[in-house]
C-alpha positions in Angstrom: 0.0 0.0 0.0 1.4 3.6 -0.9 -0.4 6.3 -0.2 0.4 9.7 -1.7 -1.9 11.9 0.3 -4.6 11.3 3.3 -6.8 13.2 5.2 -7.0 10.4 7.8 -7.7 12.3 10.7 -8.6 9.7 13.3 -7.2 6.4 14.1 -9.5 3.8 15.9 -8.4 0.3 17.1 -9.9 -2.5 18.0 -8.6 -4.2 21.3 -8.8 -8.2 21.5 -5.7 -9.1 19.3 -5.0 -5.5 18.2 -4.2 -3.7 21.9 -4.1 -6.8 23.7 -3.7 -10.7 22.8 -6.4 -13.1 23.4 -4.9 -16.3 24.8 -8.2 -18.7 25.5 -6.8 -22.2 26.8 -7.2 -21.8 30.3 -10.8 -20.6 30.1 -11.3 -23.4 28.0 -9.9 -25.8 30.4 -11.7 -24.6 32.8 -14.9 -23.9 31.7 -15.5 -25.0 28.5 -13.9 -28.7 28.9 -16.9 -30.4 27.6 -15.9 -28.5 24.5 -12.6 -29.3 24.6 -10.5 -30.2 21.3 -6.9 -29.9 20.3 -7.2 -26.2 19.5 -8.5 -24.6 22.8 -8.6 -21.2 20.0 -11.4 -22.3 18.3 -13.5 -23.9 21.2 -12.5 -20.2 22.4 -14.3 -18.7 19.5 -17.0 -21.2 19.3 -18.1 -20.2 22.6 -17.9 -16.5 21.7 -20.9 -16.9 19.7 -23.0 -18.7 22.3 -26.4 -16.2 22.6 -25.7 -15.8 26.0 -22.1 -14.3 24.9 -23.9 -11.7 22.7 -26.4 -10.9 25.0 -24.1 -9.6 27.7 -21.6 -8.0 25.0 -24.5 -5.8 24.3 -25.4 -4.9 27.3 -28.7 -6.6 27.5 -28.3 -8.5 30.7 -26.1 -8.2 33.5 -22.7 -10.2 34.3 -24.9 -12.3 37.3 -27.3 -13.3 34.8 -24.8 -14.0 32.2 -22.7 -16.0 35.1 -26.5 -18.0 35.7 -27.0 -18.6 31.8 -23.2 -19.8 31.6 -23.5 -21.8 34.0 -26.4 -23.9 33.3 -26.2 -24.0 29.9 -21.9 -25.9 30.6 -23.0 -27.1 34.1 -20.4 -25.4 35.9 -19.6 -25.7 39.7 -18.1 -22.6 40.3 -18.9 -19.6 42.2 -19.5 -16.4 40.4 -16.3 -14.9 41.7 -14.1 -17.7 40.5 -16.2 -17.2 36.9 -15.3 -13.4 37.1 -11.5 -14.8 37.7 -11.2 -17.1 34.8 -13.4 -15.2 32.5 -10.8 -12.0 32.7 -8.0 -14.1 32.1 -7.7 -14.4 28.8 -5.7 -11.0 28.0 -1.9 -10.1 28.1 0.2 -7.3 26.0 0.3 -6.9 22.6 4.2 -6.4 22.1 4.8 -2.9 21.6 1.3 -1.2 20.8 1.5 0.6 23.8 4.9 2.4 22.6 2.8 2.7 19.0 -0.2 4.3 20.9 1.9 6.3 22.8 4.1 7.6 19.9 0.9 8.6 18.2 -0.9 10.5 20.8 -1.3 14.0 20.6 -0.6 13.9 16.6 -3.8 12.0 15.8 -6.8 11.4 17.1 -7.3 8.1 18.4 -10.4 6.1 19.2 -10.7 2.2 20.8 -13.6 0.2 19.3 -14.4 -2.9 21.4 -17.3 -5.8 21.4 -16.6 -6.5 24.8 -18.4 -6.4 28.2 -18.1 -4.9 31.7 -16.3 -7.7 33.3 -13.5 -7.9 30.3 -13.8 -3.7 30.3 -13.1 -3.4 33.9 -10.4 -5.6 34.1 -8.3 -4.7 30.9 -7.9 -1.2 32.0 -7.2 -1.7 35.7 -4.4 -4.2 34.4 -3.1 -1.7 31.3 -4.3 1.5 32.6 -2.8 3.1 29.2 -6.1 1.2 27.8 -8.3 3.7 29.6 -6.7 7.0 28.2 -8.9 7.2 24.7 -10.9 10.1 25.5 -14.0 8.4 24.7 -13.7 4.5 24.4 -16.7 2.6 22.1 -17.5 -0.7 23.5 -20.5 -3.0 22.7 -21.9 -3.1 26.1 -22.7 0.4 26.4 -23.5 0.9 22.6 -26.3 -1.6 22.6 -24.8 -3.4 19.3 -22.2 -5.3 18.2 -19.6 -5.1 14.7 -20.2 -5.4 11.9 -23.9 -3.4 13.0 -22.8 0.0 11.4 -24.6 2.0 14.5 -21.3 0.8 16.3 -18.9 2.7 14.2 -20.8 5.8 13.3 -21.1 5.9 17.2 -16.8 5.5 17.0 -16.4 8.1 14.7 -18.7 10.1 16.9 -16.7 9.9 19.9 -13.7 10.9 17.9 -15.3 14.2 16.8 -14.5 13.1 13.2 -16.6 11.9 9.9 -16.2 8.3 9.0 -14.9 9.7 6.1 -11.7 10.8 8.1 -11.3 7.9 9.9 -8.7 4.7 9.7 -9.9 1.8 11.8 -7.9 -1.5 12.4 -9.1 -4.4 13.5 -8.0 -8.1 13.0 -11.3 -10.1 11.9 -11.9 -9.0 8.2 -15.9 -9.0 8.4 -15.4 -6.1 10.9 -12.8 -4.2 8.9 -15.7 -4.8 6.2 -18.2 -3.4 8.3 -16.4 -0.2 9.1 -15.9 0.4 5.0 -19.5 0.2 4.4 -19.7 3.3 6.6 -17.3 5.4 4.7 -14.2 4.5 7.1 -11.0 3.2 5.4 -10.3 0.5 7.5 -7.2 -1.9 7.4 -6.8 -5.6 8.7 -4.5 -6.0 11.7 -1.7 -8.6 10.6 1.3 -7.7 13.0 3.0 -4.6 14.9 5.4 -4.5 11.6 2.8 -4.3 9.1 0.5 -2.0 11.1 3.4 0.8 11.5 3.7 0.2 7.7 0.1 1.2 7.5 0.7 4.2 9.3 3.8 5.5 7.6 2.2 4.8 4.2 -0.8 7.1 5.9 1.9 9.5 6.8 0.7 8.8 10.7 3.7 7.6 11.5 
């Protein structure tokens, strides 16, 4: 990609496996044994489309009645606590984003699009604080819809005080980097640190 001239104003990630890495095997062990195959990944994202999952990533029930749904839909005999525990643990850094983040604050503006929920919220920025300085964070939960739903990015682009038009959003799963193009965004999917600070220099963000 060579870009000549842009009038990318606003850059907006997405977190899980962008920000952060999404390791699931332990919540998968531990939860989701039943499911269990020789790629605790997949059973990972298996599970991530269970109703209940989407339910609570929108917002629409709470993390006790998500935690009752769980647990007798995979008969679990755990207390919600130790749910809260495991369920959080499947995060740790991204090498080098922060520094990337970092370098380009206060020379863009930069957004943080999310399908997430409270529980994962809460914990990621309590253990990366640097995750809660986007001035105004989008996440699923509080939005009320989920990518590719194209309320979810015109709200982004909102909370970035920029058109979509303006915007460069990243994001690792290509029907979401989809998603944000039929909005107007130019949107880019998220292969590595190398190729993403290609990206940007190409952009001339960077």
């Amino acid at each position: 990609m060579t870009i000549t001239n842009s009038n990318i104003e606003a850059i907006i990630f997405d977190l899980g496996r962008v920000l952060v890495a999404i390791d699931n095997t332990l919540l998968v062990e531990q939860l989701f044994k039943k499911l269990s195959t020789d790629d605790p990944q997949q059973v990972g994202r298996h599970t991530m489309s269970d109703p209940a999952i989407l339910e609570f990533s929108s917002g629409r029930i709470t993390a006790e009645a998500f935690y009752q749904k769980m647990r007798a839909a995979y008969q679990w005999d755990i207390s919600f606590d130790t749910f809260r525990w495991l369920w959080c643990r499947i995060f740790y850094p991204m090498d080098d984003m922060e520094n990337l983040v970092m370098q380009l604050r206060g020379h863009v503006k930069l957004g943080l699009l999310s399908d997430t929920d409270p529980l994962h919220w809460n914990h990621i920025i309590t253990t990366w604080p640097w995750l809660g300085m986007f001035e105004k964070s989008t996440l699923s939960y509080q939005v009320g819809v989920m990518k590719p739903n194209p309320k979810i990015y015109l709200t982004a682009a909102k909370n970035v005080d920029t058109s979509p038009e303006k915007c460069l959003y990243i994001d690792d799963l290509e029907n979401n980097v989809e998603g944000a193009r039929t909005v107007g965004m130019t949107a880019v999917q998220f292969e590595d640190i190398t190729q993403i600070k290609n990206v940007l220099k190409d952009f001339r963000l960077l």
